[in-house]
The first five atom37 places (N, CA, C, CB, O) and aatype in JSON, in Angstrom:
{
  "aatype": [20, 20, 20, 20, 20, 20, 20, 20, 20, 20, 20, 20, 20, 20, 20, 20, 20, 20, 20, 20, 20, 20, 20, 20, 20, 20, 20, 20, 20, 20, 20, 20, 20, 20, 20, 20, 20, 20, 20, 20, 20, 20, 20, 20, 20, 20, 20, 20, 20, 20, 20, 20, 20, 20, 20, 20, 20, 20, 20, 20, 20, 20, 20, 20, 20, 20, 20, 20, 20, 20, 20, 20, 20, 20, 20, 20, 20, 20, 20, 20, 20, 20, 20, 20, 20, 20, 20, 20, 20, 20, 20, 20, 20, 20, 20, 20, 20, 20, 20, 20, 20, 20, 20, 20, 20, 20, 20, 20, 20, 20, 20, 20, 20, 20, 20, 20, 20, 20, 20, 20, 20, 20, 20, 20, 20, 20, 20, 20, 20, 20, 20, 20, 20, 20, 20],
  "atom_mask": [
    [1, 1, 1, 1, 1],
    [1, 1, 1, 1, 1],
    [1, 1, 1, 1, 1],
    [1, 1, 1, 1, 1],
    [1, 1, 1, 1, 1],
    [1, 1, 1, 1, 1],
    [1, 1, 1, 1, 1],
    [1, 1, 1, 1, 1],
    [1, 1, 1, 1, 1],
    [1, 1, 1, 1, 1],
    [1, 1, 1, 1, 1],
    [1, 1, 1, 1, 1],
    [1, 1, 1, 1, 1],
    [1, 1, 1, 1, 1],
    [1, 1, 1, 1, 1],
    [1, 1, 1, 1, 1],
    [1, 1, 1, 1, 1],
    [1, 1, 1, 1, 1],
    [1, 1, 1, 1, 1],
    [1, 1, 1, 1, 1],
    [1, 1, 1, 1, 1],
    [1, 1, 1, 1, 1],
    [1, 1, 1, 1, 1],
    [1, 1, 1, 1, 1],
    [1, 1, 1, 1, 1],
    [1, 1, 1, 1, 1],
    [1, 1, 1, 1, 1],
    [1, 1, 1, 1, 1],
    [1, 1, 1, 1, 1],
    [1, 1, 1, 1, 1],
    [1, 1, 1, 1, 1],
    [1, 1, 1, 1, 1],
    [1, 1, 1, 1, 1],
    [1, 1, 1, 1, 1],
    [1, 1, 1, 1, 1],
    [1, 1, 1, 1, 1],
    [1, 1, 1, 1, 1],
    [1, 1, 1, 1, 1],
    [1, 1, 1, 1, 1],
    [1, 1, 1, 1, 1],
    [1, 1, 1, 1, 1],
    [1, 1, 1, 1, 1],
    [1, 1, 1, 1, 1],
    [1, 1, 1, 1, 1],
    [1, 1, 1, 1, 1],
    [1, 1, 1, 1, 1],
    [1, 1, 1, 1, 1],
    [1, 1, 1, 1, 1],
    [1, 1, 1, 1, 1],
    [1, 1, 1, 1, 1],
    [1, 1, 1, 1, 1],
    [1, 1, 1, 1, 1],
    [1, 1, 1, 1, 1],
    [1, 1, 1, 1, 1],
    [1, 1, 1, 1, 1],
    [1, 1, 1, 1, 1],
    [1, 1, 1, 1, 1],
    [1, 1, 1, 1, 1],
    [1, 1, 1, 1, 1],
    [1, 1, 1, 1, 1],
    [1, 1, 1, 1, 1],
    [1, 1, 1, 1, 1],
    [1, 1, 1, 1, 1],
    [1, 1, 1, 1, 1],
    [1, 1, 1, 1, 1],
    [1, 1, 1, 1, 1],
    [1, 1, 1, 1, 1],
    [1, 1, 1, 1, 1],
    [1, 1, 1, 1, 1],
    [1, 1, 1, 1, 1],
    [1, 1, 1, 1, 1],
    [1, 1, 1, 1, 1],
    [1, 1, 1, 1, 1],
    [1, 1, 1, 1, 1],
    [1, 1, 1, 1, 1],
    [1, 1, 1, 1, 1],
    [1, 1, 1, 1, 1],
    [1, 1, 1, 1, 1],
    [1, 1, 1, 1, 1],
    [1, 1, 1, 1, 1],
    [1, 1, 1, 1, 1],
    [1, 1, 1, 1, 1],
    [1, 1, 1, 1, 1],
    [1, 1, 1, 1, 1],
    [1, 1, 1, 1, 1],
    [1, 1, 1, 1, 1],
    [1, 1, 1, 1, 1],
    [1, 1, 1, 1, 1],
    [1, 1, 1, 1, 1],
    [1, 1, 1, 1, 1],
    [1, 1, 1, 1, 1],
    [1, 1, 1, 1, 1],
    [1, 1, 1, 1, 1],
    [1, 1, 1, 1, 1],
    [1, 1, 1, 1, 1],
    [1, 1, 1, 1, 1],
    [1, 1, 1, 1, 1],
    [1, 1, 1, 1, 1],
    [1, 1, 1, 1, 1],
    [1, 1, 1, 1, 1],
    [1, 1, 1, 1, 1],
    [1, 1, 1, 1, 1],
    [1, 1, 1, 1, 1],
    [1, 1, 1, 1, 1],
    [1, 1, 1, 1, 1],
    [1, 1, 1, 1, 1],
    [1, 1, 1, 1, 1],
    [1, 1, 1, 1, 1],
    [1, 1, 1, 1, 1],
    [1, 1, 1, 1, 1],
    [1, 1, 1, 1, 1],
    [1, 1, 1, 1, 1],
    [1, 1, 1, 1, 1],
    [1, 1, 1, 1, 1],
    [1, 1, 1, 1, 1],
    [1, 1, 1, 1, 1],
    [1, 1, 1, 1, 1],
    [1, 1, 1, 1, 1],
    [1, 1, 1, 1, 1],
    [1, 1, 1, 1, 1],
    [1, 1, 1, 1, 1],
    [1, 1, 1, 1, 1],
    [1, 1, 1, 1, 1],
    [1, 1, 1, 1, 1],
    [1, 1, 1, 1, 1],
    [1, 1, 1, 1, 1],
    [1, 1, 1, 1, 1],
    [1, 1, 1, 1, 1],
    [1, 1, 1, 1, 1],
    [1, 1, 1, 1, 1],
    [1, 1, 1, 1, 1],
    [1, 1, 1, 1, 1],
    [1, 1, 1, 1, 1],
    [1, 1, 1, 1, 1],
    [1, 1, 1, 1, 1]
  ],
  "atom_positions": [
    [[7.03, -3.93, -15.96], [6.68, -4.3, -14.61], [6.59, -3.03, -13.78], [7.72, -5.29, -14.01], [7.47, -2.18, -13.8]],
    [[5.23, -2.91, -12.87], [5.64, -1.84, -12.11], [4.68, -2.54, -10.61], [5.14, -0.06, -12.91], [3.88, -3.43, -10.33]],
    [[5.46, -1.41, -9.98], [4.77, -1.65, -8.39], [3.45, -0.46, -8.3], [6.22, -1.24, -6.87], [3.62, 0.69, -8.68]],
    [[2.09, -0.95, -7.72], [1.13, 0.34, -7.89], [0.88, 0.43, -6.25], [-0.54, 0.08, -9.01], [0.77, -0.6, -5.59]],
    [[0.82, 1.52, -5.74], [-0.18, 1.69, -3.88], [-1.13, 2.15, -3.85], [0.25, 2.56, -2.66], [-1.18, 3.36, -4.04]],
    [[-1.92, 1.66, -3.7], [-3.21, 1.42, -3.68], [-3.85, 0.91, -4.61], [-3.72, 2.26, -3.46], [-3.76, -0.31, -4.57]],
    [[-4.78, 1.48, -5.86], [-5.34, 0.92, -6.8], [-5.8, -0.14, -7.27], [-4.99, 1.07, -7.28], [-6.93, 0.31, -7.1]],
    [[-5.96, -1.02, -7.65], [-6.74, -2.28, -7.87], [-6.11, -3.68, -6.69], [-6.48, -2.7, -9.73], [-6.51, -4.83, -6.5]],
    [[-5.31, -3.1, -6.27], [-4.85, -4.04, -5.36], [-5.02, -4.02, -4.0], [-3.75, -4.13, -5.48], [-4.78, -4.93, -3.21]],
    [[-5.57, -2.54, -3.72], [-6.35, -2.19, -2.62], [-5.08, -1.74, -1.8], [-7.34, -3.43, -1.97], [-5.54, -0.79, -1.17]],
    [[-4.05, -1.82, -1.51], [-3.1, -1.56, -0.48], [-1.81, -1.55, -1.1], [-3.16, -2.53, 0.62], [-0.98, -0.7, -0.75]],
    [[-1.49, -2.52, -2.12], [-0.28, -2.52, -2.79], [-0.71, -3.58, -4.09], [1.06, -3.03, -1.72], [-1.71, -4.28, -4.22]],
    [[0.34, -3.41, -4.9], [0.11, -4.58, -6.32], [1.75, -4.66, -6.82], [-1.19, -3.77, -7.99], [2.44, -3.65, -6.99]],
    [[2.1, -5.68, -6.97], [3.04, -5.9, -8.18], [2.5, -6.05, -9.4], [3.82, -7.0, -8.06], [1.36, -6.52, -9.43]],
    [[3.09, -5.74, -10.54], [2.42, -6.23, -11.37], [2.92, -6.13, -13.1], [1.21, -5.63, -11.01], [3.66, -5.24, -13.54]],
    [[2.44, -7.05, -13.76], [3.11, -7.27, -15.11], [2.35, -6.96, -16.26], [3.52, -8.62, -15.27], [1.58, -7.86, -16.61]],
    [[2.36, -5.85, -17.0], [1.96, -5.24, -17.65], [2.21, -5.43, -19.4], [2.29, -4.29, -17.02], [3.13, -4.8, -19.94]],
    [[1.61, -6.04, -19.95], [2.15, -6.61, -21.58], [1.33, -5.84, -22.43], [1.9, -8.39, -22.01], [0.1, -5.87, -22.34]],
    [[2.13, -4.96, -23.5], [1.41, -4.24, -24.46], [1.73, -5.48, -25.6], [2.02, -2.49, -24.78], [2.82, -6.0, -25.84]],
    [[-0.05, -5.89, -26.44], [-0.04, -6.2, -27.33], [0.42, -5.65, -28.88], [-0.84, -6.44, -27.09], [1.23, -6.01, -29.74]],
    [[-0.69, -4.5, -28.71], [-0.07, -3.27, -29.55], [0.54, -2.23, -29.26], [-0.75, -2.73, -30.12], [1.11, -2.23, -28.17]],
    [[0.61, -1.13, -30.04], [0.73, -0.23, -29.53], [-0.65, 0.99, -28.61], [1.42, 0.08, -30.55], [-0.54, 2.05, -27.98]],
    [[-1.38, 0.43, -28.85], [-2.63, 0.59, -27.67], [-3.16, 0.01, -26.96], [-3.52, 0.83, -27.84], [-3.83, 0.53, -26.07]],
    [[-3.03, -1.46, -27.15], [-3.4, -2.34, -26.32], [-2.56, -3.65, -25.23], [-4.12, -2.75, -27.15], [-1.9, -4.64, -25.55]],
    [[-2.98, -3.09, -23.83], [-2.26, -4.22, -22.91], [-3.11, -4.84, -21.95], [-1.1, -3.68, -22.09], [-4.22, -4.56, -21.5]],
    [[-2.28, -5.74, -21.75], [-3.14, -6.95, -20.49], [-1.95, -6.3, -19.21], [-2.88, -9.5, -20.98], [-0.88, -5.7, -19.19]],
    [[-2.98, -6.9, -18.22], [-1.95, -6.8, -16.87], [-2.53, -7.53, -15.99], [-1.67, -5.36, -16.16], [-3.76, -7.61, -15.88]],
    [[-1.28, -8.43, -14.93], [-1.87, -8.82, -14.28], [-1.03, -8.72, -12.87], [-2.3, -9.9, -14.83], [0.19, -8.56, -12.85]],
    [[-1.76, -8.81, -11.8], [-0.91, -8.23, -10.67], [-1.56, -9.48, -9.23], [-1.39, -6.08, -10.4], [-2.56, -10.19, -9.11]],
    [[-0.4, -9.2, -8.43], [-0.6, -9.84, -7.12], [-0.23, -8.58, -6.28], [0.35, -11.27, -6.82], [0.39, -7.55, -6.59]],
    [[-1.03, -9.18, -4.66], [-0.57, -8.64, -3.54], [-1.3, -9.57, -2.35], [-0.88, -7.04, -3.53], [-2.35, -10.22, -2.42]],
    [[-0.47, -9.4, -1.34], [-1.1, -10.51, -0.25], [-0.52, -9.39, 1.26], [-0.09, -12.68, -0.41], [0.67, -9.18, 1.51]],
    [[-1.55, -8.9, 1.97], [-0.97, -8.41, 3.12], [-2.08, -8.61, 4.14], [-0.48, -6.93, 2.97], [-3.29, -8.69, 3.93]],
    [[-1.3, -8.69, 5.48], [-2.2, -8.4, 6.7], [-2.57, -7.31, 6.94], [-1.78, -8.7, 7.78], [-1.94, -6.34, 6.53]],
    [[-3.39, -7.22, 7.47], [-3.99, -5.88, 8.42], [-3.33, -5.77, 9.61], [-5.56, -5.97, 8.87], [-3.47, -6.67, 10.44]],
    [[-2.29, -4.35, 9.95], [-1.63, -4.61, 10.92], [-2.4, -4.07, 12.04], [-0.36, -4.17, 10.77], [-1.51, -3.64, 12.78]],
    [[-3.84, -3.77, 12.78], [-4.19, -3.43, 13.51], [-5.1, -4.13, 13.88], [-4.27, -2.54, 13.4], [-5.46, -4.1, 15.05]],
    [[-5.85, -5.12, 12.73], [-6.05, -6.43, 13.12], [-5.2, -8.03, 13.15], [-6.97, -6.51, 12.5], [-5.3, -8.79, 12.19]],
    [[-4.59, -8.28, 14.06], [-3.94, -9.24, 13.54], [-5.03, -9.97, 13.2], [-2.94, -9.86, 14.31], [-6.22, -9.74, 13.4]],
    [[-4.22, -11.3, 12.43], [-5.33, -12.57, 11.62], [-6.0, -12.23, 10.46], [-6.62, -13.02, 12.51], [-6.77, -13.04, 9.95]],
    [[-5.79, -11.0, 9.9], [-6.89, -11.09, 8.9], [-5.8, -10.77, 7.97], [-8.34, -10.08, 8.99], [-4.8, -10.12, 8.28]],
    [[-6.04, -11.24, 6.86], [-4.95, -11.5, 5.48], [-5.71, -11.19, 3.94], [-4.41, -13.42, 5.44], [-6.78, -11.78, 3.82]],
    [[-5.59, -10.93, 3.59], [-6.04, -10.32, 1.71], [-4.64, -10.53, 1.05], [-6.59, -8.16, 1.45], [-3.46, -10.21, 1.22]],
    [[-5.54, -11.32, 0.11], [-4.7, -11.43, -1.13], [-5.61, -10.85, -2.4], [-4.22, -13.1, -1.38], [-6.81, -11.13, -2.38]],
    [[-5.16, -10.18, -3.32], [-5.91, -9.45, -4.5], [-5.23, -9.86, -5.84], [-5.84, -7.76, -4.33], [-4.02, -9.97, -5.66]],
    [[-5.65, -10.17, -7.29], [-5.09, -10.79, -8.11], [-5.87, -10.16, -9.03], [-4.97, -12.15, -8.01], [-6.91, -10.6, -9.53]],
    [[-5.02, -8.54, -9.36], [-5.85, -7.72, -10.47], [-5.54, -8.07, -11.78], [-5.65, -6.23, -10.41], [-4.38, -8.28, -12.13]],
    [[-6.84, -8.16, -12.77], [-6.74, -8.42, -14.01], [-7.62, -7.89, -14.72], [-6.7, -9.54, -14.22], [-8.81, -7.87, -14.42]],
    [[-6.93, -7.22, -16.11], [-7.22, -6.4, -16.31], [-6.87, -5.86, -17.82], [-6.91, -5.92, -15.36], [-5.85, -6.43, -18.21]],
    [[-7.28, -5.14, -18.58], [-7.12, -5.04, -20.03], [-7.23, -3.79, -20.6], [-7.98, -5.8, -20.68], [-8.36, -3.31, -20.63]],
    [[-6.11, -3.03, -21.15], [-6.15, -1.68, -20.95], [-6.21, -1.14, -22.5], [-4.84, -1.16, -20.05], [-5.85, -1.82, -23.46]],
    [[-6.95, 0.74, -22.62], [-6.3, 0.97, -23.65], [-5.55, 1.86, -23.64], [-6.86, 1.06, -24.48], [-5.49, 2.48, -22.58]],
    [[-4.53, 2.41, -24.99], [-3.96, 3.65, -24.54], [-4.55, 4.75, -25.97], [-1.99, 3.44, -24.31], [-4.71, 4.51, -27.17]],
    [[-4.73, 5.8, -25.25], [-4.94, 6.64, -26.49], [-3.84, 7.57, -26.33], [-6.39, 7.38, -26.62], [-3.45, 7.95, -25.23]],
    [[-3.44, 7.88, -27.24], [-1.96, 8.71, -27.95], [-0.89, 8.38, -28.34], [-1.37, 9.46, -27.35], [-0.82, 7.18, -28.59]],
    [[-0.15, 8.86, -28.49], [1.18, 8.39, -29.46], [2.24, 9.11, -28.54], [1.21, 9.05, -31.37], [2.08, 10.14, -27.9]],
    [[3.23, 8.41, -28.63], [4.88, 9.06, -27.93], [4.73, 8.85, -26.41], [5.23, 11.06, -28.2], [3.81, 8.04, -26.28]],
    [[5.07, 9.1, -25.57], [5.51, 8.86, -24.16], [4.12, 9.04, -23.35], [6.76, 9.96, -23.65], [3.95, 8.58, -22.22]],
    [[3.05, 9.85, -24.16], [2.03, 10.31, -22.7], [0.84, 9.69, -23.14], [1.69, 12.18, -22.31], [0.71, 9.94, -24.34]],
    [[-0.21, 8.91, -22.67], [-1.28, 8.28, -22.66], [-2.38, 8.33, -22.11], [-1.08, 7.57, -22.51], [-2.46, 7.59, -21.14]],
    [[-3.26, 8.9, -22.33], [-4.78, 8.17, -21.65], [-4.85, 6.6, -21.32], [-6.09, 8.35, -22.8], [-4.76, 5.78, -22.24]],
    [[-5.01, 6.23, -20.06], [-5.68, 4.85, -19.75], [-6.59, 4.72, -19.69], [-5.55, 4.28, -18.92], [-7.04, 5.46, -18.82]],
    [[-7.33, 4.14, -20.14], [-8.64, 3.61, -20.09], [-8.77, 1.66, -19.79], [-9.27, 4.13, -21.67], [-8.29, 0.8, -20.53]],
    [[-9.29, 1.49, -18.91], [-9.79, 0.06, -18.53], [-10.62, -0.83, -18.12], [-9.48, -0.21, -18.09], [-11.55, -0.22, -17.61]],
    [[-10.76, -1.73, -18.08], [-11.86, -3.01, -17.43], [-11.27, -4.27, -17.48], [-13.31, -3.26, -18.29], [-10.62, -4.81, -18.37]],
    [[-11.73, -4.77, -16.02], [-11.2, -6.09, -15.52], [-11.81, -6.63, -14.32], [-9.8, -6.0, -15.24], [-12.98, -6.36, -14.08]],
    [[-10.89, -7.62, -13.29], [-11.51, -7.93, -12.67], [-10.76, -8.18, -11.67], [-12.17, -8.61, -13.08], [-9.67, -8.67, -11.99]],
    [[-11.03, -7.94, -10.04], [-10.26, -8.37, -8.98], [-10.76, -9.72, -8.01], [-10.16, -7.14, -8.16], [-11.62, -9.67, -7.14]],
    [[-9.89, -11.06, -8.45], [-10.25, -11.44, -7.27], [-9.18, -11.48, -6.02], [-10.78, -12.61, -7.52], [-7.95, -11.49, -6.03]],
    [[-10.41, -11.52, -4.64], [-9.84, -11.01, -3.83], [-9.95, -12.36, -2.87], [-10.39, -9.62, -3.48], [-10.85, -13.2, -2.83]],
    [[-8.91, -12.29, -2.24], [-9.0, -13.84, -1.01], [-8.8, -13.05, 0.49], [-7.25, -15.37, -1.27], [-7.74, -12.58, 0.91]],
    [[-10.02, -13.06, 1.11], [-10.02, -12.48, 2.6], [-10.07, -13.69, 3.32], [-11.29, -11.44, 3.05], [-11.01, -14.45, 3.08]],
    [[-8.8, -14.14, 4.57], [-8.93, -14.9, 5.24], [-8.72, -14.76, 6.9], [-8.34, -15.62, 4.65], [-7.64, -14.24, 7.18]],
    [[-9.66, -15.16, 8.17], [-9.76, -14.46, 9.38], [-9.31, -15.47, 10.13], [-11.08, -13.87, 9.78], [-10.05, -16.45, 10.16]],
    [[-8.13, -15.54, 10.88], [-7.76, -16.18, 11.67], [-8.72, -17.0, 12.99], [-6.91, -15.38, 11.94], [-9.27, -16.25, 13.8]],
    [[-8.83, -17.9, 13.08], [-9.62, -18.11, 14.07], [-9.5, -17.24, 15.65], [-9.43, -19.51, 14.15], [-10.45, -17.01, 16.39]],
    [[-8.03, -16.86, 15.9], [-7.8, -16.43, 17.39], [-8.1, -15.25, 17.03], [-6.39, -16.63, 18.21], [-8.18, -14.55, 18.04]],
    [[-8.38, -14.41, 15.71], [-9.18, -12.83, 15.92], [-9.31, -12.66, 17.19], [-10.71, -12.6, 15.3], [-8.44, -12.23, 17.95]],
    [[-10.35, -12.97, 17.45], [-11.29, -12.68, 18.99], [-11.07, -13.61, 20.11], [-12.97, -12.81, 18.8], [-11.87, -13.68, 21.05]],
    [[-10.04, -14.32, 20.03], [-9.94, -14.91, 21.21], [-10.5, -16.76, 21.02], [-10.93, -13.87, 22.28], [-10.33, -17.74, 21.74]],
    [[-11.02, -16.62, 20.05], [-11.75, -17.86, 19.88], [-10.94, -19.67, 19.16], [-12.94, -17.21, 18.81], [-10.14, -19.83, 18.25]],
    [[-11.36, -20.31, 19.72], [-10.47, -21.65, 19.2], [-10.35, -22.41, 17.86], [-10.85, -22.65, 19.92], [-9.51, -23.16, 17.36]],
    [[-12.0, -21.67, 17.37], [-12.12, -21.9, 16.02], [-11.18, -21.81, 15.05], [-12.91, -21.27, 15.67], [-10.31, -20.96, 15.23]],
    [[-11.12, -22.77, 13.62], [-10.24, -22.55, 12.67], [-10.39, -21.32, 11.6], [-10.21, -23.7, 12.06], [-11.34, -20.54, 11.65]],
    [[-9.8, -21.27, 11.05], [-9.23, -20.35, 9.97], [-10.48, -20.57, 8.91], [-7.52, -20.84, 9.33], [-10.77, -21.69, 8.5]],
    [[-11.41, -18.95, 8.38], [-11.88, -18.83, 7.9], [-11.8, -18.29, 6.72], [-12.25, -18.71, 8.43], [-11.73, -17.08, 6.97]],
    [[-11.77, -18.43, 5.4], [-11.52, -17.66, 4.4], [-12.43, -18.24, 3.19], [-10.01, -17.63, 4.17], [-12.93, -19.34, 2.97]],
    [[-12.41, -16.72, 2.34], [-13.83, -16.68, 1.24], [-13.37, -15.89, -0.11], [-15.37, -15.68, 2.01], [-13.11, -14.7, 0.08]],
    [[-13.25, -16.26, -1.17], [-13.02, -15.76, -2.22], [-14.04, -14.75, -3.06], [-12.71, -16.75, -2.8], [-15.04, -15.24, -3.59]],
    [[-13.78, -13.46, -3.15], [-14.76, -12.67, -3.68], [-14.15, -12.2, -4.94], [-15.22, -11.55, -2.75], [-12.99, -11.77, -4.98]],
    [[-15.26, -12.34, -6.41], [-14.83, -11.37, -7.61], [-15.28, -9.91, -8.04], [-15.12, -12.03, -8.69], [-16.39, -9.72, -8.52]],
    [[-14.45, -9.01, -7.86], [-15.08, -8.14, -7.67], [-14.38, -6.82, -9.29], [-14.85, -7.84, -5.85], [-13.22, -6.62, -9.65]],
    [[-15.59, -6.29, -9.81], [-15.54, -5.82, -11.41], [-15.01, -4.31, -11.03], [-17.3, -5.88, -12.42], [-15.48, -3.56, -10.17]],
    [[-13.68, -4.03, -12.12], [-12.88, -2.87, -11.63], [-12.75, -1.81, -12.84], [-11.37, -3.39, -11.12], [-13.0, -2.19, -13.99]],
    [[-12.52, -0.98, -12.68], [-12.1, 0.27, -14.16], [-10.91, 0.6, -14.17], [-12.78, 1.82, -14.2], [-10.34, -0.17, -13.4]],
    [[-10.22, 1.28, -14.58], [-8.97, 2.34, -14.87], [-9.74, 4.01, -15.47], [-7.74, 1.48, -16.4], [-10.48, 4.1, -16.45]],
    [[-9.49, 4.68, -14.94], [-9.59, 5.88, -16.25], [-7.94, 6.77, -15.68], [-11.62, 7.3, -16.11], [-7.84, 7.31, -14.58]],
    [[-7.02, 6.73, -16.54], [-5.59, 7.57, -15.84], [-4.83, 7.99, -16.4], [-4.75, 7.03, -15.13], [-4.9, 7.76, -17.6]],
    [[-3.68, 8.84, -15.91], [-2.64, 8.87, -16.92], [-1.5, 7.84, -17.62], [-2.03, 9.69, -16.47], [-2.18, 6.82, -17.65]],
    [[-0.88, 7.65, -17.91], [0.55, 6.46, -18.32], [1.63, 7.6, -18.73], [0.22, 5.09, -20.03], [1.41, 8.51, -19.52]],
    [[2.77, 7.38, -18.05], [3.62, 7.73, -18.93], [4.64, 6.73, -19.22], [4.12, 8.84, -18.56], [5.54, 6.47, -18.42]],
    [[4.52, 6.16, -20.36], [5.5, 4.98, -20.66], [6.34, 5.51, -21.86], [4.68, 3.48, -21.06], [5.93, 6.49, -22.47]],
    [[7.61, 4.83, -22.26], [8.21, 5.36, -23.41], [8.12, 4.29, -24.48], [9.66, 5.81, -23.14], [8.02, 3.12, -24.12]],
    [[8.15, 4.63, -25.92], [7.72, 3.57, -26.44], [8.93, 2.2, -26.59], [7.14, 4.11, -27.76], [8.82, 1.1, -27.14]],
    [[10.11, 2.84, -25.84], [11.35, 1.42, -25.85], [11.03, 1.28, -24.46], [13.37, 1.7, -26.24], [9.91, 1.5, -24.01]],
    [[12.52, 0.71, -23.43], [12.53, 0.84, -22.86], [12.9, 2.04, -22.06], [12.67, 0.15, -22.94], [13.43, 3.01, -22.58]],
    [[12.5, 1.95, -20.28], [12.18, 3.39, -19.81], [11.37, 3.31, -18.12], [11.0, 4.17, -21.15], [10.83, 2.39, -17.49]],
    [[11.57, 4.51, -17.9], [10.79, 4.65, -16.24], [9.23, 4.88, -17.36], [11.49, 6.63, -14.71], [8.96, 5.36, -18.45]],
    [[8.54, 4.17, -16.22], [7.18, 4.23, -16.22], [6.2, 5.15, -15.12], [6.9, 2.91, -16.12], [6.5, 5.17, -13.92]],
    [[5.11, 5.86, -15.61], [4.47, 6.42, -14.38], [3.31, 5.97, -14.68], [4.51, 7.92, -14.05], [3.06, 5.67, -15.85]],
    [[2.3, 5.84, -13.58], [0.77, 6.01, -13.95], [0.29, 6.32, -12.58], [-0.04, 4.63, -14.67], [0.69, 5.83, -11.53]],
    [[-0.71, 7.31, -12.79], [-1.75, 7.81, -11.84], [-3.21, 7.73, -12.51], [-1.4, 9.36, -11.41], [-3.41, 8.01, -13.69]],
    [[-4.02, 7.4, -11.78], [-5.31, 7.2, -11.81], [-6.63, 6.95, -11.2], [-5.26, 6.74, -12.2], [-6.35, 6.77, -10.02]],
    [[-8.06, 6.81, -11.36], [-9.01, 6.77, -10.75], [-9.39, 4.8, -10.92], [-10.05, 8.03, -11.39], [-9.21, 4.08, -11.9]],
    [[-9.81, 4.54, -9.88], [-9.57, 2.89, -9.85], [-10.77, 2.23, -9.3], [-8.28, 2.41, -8.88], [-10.76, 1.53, -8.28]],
    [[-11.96, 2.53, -10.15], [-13.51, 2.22, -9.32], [-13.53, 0.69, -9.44], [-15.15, 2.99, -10.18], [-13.02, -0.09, -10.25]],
    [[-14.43, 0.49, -8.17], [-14.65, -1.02, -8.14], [-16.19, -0.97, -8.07], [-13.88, -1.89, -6.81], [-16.64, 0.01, -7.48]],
    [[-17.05, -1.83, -8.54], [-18.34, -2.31, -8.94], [-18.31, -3.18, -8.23], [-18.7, -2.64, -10.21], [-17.48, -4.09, -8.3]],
    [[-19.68, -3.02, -6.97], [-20.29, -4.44, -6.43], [-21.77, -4.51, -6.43], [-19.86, -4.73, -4.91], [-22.35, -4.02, -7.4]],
    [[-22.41, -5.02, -5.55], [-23.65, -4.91, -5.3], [-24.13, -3.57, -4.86], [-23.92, -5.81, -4.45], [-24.8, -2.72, -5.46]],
    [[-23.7, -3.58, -3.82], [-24.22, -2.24, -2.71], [-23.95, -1.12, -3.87], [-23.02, -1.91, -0.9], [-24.62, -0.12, -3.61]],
    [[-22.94, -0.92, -5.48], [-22.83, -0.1, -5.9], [-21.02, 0.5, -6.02], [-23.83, 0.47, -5.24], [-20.17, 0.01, -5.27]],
    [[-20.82, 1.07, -6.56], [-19.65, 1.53, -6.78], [-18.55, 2.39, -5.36], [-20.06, 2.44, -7.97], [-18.99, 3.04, -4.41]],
    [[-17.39, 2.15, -5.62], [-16.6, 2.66, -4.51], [-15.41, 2.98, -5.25], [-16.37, 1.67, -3.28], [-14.58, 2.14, -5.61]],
    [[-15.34, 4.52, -5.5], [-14.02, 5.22, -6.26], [-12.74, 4.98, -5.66], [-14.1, 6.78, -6.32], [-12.89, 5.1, -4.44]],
    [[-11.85, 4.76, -5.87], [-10.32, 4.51, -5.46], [-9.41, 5.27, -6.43], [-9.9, 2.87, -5.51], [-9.75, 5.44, -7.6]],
    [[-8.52, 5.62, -6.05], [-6.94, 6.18, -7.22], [-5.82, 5.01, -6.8], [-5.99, 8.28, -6.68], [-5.93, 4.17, -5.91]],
    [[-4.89, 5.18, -7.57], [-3.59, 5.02, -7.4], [-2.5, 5.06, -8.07], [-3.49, 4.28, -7.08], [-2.44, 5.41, -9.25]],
    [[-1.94, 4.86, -7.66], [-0.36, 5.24, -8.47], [0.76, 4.42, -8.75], [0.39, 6.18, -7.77], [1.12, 3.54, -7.98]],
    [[1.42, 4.74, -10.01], [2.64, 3.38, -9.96], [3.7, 3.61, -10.73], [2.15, 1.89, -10.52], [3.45, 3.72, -11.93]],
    [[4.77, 3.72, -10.41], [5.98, 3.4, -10.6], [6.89, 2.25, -11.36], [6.16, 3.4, -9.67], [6.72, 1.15, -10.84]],
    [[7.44, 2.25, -12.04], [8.12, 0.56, -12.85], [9.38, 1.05, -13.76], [6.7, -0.42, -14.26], [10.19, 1.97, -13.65]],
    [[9.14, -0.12, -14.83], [10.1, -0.04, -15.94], [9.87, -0.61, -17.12], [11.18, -0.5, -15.63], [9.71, -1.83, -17.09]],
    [[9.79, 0.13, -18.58], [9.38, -0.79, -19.22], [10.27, -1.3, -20.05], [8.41, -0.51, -19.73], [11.08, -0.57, -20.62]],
    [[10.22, -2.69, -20.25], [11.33, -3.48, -21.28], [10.67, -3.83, -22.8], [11.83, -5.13, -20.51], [11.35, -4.4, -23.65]]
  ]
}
């Protein structure tokens, strides 16, 4: 399990990380926050995602592909207005390319990395970073 800031979760992620093999894991993560300079507006992100690792012993290449969906919802009083509560579910296609440092028992976990997201308009690079533990 580790906590990531920024990266596929856009602002923050929890998230649960299962190695099948020894190169291969799934992960899947939540986060739900407001925008504190807009009130009313809320994101929730639900990264998923399928990783590999290349190397042996504690240090790893990540490599990945998955998918974020994301739940943006806008308060009706945003702007002053009486209207209800608007919200829209978007899926949006993500990468990994990073480091890992995991141990192969249990152990502190690190990862840093580059965290692109794929849409229409075209790609938008992101990093992030994360912290955990592995059991």
């Amino acid at each position: 399990m580790y906590f990531e800031a920024l990266g596929q979760g856009l602002l923050y992620s929890v998230n649960f990380d299962h190695r099948f093999t020894e190169n291969i894991a799934v992960r899947v993560g939540f986060s739900h926050f407001t925008i504190g300079f807009i009130s009313g507006v809320t994101i929730s992100t639900i990264p998923l995602m399928v990783e590999y690792l290349f190397g042996t012993g504690n240090h790893h290449l990540e490599i990945g592909a998955g998918a974020v969906p994301i739940y943006g919802r806008i308060s009706g009083d945003l702007f002053g207005s009486s209207e209800g509560t608007t919200g829209a579910w978007v899926v949006v296609a993500t990468a990994t390319v990073g480091y890992r440092y995991q141990p192969a028992g249990e152990g502190f976990l690190f990862r840093i990395g580059l965290t692109p997201f794929f849409m229409n308009a075209g790609a938008q690079l992101l990093g992030g970073a994360s912290i955990g533990y592995a059991f």
